[in-house]
Legacy VTK file of the C-alpha trace (Angstrom):
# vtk DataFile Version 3.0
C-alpha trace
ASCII
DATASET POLYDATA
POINTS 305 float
34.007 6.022 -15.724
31.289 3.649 -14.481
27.463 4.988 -15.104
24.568 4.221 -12.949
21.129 4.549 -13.345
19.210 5.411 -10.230
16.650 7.924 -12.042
16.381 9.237 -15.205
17.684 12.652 -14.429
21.202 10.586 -14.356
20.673 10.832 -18.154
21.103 13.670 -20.362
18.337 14.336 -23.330
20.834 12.922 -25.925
21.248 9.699 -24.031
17.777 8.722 -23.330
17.100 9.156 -26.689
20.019 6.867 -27.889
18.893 4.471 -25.426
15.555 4.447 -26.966
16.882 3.905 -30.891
19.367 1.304 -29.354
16.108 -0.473 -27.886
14.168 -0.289 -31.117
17.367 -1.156 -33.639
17.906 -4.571 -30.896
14.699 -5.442 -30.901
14.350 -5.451 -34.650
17.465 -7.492 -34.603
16.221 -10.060 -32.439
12.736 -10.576 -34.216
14.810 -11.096 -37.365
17.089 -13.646 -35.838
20.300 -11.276 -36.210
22.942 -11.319 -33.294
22.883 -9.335 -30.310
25.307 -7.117 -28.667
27.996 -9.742 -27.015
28.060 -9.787 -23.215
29.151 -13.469 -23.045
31.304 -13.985 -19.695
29.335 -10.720 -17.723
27.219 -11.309 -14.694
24.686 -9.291 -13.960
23.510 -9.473 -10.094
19.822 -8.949 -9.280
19.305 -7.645 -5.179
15.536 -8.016 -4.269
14.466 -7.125 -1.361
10.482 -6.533 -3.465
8.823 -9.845 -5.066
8.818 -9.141 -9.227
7.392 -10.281 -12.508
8.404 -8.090 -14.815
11.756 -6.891 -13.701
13.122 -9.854 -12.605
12.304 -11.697 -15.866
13.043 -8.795 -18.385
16.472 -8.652 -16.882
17.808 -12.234 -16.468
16.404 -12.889 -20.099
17.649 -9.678 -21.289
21.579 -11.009 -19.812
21.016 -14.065 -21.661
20.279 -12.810 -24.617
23.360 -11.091 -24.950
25.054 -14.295 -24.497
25.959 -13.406 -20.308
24.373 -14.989 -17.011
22.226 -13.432 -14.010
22.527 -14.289 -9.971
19.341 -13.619 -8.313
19.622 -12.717 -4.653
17.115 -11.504 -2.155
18.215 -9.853 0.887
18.344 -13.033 2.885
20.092 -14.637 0.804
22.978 -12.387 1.604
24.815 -11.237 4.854
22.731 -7.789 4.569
20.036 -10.120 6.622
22.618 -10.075 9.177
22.869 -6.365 9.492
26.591 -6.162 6.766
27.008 -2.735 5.684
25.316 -1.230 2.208
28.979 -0.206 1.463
31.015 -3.550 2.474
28.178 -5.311 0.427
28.775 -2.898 -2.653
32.370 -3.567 -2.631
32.362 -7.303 -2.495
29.548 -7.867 -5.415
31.712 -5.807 -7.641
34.830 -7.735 -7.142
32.299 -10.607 -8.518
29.532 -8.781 -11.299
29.306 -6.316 -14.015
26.567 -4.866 -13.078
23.943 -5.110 -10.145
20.066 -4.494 -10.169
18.578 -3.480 -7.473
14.697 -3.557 -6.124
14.180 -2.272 -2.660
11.882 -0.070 -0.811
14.361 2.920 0.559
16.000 5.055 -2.188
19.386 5.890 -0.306
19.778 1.938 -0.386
20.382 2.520 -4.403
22.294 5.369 -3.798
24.376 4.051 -0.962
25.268 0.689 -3.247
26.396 2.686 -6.100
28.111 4.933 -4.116
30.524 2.039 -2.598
30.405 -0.194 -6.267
32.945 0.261 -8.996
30.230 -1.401 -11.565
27.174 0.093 -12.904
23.854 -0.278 -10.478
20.622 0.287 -11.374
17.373 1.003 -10.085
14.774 -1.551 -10.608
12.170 0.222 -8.655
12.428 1.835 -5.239
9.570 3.796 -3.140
10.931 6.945 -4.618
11.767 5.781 -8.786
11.403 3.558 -11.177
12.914 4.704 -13.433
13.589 1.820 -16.327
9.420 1.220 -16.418
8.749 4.862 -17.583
12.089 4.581 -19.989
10.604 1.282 -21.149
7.135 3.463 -21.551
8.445 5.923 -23.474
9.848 3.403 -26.038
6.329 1.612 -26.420
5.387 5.194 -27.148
8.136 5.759 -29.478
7.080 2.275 -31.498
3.392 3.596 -31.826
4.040 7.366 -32.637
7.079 7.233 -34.366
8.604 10.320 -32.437
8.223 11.730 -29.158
7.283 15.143 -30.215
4.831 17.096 -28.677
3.962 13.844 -26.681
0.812 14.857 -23.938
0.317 12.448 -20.728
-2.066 12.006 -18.414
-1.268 10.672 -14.934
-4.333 9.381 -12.926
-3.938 8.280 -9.283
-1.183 7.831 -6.426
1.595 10.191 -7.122
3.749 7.578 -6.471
7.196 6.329 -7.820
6.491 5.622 -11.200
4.383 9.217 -11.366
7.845 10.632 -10.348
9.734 9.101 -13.229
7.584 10.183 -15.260
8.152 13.404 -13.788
11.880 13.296 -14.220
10.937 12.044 -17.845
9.028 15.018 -18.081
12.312 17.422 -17.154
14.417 15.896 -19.333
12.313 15.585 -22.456
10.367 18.913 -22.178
6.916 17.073 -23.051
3.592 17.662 -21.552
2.074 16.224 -18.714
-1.093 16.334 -16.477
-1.232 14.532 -13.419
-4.161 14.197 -11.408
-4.310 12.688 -8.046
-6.228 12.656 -4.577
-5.999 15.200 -1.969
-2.929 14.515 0.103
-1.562 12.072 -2.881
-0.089 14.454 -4.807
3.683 13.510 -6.267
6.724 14.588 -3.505
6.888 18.592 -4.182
11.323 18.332 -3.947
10.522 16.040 -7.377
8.223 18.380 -8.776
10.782 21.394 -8.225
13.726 19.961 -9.757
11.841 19.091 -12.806
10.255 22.145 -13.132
13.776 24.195 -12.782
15.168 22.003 -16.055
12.892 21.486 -18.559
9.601 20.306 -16.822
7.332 23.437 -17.707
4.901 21.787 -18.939
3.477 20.062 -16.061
0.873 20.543 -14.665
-1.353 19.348 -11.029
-5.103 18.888 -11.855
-7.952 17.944 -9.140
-10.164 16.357 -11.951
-9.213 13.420 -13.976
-11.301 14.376 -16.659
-8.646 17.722 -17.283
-6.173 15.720 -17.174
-6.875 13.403 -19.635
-8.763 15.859 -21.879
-5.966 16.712 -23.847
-3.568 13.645 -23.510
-2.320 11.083 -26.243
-1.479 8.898 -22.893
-3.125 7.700 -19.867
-0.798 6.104 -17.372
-2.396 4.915 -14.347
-0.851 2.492 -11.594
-1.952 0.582 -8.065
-3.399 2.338 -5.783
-1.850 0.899 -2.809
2.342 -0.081 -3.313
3.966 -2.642 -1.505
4.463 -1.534 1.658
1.121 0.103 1.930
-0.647 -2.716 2.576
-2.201 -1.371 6.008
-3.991 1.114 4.139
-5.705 -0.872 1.323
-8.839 -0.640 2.282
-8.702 3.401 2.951
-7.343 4.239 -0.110
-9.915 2.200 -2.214
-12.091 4.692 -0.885
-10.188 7.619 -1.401
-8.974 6.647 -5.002
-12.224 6.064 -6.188
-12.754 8.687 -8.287
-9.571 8.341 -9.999
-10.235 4.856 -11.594
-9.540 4.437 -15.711
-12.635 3.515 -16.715
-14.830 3.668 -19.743
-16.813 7.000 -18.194
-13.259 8.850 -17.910
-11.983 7.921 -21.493
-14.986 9.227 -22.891
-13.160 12.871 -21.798
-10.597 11.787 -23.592
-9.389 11.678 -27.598
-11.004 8.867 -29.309
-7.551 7.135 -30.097
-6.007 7.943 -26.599
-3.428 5.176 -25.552
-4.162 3.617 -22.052
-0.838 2.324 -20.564
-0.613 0.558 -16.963
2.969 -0.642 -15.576
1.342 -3.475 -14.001
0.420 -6.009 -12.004
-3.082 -4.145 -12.000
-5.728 -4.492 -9.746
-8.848 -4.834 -11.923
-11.925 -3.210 -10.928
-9.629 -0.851 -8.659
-7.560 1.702 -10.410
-8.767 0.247 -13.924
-11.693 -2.007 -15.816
-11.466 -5.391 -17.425
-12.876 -3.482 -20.447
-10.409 -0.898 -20.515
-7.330 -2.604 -19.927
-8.307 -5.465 -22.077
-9.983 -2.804 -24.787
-8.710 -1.184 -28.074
-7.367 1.515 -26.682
-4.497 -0.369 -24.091
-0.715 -1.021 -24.971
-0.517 -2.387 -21.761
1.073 -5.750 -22.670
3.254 -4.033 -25.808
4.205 -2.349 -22.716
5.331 -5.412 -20.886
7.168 -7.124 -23.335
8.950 -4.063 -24.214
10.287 -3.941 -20.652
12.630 -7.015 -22.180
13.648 -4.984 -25.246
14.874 -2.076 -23.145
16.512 -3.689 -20.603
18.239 -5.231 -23.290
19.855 -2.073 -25.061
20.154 -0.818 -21.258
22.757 -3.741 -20.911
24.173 -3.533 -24.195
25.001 0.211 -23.524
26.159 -0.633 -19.972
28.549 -3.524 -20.766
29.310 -3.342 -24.231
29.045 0.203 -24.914
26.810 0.552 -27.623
LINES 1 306
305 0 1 2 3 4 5 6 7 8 9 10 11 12 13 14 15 16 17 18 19 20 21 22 23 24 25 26 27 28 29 30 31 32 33 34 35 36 37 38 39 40 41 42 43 44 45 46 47 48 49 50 51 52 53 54 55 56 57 58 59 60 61 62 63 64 65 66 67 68 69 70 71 72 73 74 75 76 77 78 79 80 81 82 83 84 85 86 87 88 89 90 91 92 93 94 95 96 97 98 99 100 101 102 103 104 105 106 107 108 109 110 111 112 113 114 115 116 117 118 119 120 121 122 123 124 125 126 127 128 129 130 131 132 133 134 135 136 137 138 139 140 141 142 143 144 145 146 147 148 149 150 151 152 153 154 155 156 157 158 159 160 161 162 163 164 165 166 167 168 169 170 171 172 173 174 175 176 177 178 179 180 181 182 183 184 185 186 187 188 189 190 191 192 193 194 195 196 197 198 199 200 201 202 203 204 205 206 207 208 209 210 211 212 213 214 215 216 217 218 219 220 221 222 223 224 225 226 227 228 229 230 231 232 233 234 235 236 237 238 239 240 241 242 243 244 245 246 247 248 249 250 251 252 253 254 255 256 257 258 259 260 261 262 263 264 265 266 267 268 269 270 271 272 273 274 275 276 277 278 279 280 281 282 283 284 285 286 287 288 289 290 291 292 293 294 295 296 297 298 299 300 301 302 303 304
């Protein structure tokens, strides 16, 4: 049976924790020059209908380390620009991939493609999840803490798709987190109630950044404005003021608090140059480990590791 991964609640507790070990036993592997997983002859299809750094990259070399190739397609590149059907485009790329990444803006366009596909898809970010960044997250965490125990995060700003995987991260893994955000920002409530009816009892809506963060080993902040938010730039740098990571808010915070940032950031909006760039941010260990867990993602997905 094929698997998908369109959130993170399409993984049990068990899973995302092999994931994670798989990620840290490949990456070890590949720093010491030891062979990889083999995908050699799989194709893995990336359909972008966003502009990417991270994912983009972190996936095609993450194919080629394990020895198989990537097509990159954006939506007009393909007949979907001429109004083909989600479904008649699912069932053609599967007659030609293993497996298809997706990055769009709508999430029923992830769940409509894996619907129609007979090979893995996955979500490489949508307006709703994104859910290999908080995955990838968790194994950064993993690297510095050793375990995931008792883990406390702090979310500060838009309650946006990456708050909500970390939400769903939240549900699955039982750990704590805060999440602070302005009025009228907050995270969709439908999220909130599923992962609060599994094992997301431990979080918790805040008005003040400085609760949220008072407690927390993490603070996860993101853009304030998505793409596809551009009209409203200018409002919400007004709005989201209060909410920026700064040196004033981490000083409500424990001394060796980890600052983490999925990026591209906006500096001098929703973060400072001297926190990002300061001791207490893994946000480029972050980064690179987007590679190293796409990598066991693919390794578990097409040669069942």
């Amino acid at each position: 049976m094929k698997r998908d991964l369109l959130t993170i609640l399409d993984l049990g507790k068990e899973e995302i924790y092999h994931l994670l070990d798989l990620a840290m036993s490949l990456k070890k592997k590949w720093k010491e020059g030891e062979n990889l997983p083999d995908c050699k002859g799989k194709t893995l299809g990336l359909l972008f209908e966003k502009p990417s750094t991270r994912t983009r990259i972190s996936f095609q070399v993450a194919i080629y380390r394990l020895g198989g190739q990537a097509v990159y397609m954006t939506a007009q590149d393909t007949q979907l620009s001429r109004d083909e059907t989600l479904a008649d485009t699912a069932r053609v790329l599967s007659r030609y991939l293993d497996c298809l990444v997706v990055r769009t803006f709508g999430h029923y366009v992830v769940e409509e493609l894996a619907e129609y596909s007979t090979i893995p898809v996955i979500n490489g970010l949508t307006d709703s999840f994104h859910p290999c960044q908080v995955l990838s997250d968790l194994f950064t965490l993993l690297e510095k803490r050793g375990d995931l125990e008792n883990l406390r995060v702090a979310w500060v700003g838009d309650g946006n798709n990456v708050a909500h995987s970390w939400i769903n991260a939240a549900a699955r893994l039982g750990f704590t987190l805060w999440i602070s955000c302005p009025e009228g920002y907050w995270p969709d409530e439908g999220v909130l109630e599923r992962a609060r009816g599994l094992e997301g009892k431990n979080i918790f809506l805040v008005k003040e950044p400085r609760e949220a963060v008072a407690n927390a080993e993490v603070i996860n902040t993101d853009v304030w404005a998505s793409m596809g938010q551009e009209a409203e730039v200018e409002k919400r740098k007004q709005i989201f003021r209060p909410f920026q990571v700064n040196s004033e808010l981490l000083r409500y915070a424990p001394d060796n608090v980890y600052v983490m940032h999925c990026l591209p950031a906006h500096r001098g909006e929703e973060i400072t140059d001297d926190v990002i760039d300061g001791p207490n941010s893994i946000v480029f260990d972050q980064a690179e480990n987007r590679l190293h867990f796409q990598v066991a993602l693919l390794a578990w997905l097409l040669a069942k590791q």
